[in-house]
C-alpha positions in Angstrom: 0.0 0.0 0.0 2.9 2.3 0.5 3.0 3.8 -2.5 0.5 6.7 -2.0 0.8 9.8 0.4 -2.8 10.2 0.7 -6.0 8.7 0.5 -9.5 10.6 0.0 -12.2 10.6 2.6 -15.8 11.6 0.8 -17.9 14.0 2.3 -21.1 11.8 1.8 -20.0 9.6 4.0 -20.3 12.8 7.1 -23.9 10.6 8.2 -22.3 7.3 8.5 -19.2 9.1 10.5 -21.9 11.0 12.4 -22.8 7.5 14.2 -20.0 6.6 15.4 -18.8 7.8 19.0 -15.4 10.3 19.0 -13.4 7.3 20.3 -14.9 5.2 17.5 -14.2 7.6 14.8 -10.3 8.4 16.3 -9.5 4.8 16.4 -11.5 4.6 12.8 -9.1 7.6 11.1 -5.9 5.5 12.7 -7.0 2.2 11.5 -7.4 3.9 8.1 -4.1 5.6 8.0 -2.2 2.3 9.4 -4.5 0.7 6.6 -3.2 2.9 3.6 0.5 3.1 4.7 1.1 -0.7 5.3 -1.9 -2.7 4.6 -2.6 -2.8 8.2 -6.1 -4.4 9.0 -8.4 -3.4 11.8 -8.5 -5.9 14.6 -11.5 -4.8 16.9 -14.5 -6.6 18.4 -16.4 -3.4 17.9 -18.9 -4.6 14.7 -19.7 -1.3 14.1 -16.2 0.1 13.7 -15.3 -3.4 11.1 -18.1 -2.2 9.3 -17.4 1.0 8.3 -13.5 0.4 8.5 -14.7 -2.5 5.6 -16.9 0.1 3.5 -14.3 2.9 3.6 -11.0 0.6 2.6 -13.0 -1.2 0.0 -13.2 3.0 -1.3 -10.0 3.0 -0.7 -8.7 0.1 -2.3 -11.4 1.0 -5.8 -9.5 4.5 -5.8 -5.8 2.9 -5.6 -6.8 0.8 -8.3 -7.9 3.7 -10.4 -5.1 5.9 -9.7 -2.2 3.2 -10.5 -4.2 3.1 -14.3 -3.9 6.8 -14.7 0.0 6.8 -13.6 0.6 3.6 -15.7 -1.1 5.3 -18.8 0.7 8.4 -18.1 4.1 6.9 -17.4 3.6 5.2 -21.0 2.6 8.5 -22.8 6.0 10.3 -21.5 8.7 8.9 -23.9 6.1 9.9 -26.9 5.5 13.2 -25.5 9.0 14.3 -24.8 9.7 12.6 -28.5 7.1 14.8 -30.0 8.4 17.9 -28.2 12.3 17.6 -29.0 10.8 17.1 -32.6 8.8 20.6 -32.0 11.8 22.1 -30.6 13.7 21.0 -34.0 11.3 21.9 -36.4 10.7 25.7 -35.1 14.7 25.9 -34.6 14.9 24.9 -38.2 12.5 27.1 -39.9 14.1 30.3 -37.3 17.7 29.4 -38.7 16.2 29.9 -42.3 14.0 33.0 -41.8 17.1 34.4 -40.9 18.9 33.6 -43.7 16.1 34.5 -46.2 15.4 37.9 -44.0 17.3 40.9 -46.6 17.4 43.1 -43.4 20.1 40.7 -41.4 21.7 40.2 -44.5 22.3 43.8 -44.7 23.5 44.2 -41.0 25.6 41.5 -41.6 27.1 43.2 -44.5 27.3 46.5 -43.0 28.8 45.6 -40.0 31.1 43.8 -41.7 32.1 47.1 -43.9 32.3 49.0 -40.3 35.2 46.6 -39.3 36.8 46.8 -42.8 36.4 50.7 -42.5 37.8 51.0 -38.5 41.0 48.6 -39.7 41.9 50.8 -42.8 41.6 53.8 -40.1 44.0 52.2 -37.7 46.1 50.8 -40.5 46.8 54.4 -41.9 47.3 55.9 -39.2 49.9 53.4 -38.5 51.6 54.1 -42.2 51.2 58.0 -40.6 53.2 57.3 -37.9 55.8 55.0 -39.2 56.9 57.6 -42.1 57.5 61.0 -39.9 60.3 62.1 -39.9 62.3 62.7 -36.5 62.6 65.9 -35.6 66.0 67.4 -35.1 67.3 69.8 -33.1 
């Protein structure tokens, strides 16, 4: 029984819970914890309390049942999922790497940018030419 953190007590049930005494229903709520965390049964001469501990587990046990499904079918629908989401992924990284390409106006600021570097190293490399033929001055 372990598995689960939690069980789920249903409100319709307040009328049945209503007949039992406070002791009945605190050793009840126990025996229904001990129940879902080890598989615990109740052991009381009390028919009332086996009664209603044997309606409420057999809840329980229905709702286990129908949980451990849903997680089985969800645990097989992961691997296709993520599959179908790296191929998503792909897809919209391919079509953004050829917009890009196609777009004229990156194109453009690719080529003028490139230019602007051309432009600053034929700055730096004249002044450099400047610099090396001056003559020194004498004295």
């Amino acid at each position: 029984m372990g598995e689960k953190k939690s069980f789920i007590l249903y409100l319709d049930t307040i009328k049945q819970w209503d007949m039992l005494s406070d002791e009945q229903a605190g050793k009840l709520i126990k025996a229904l914890l001990r129940y879902c965390e080890n598989g615990d049964k109740l052991e009381t001469d009390d028919g009332m309390l086996s009664m209603a501990f044997g309606f409420i587990i057999a809840q329980i046990d229905r709702d286990s049942e129908k949980w451990n499904t849903i997680r089985e079918k969800r645990s097989e629908a992961v691997p296709s999922v993520k599959r179908e989401v790296k191929q998503e992924k792909r897809v919209a990284l391919q079509k953004e790497i050829i917009m890009q390409k196609n777009n004229p106006k990156n194109n453009l600021q690719n080529n003028l940018s490139h230019k602007n570097k051309q432009i600053k190293q034929n700055k730096q490399n004249k002044q450099m030419l400047v610099l090396s033929f001056q003559q020194p001055k004498t004295a």
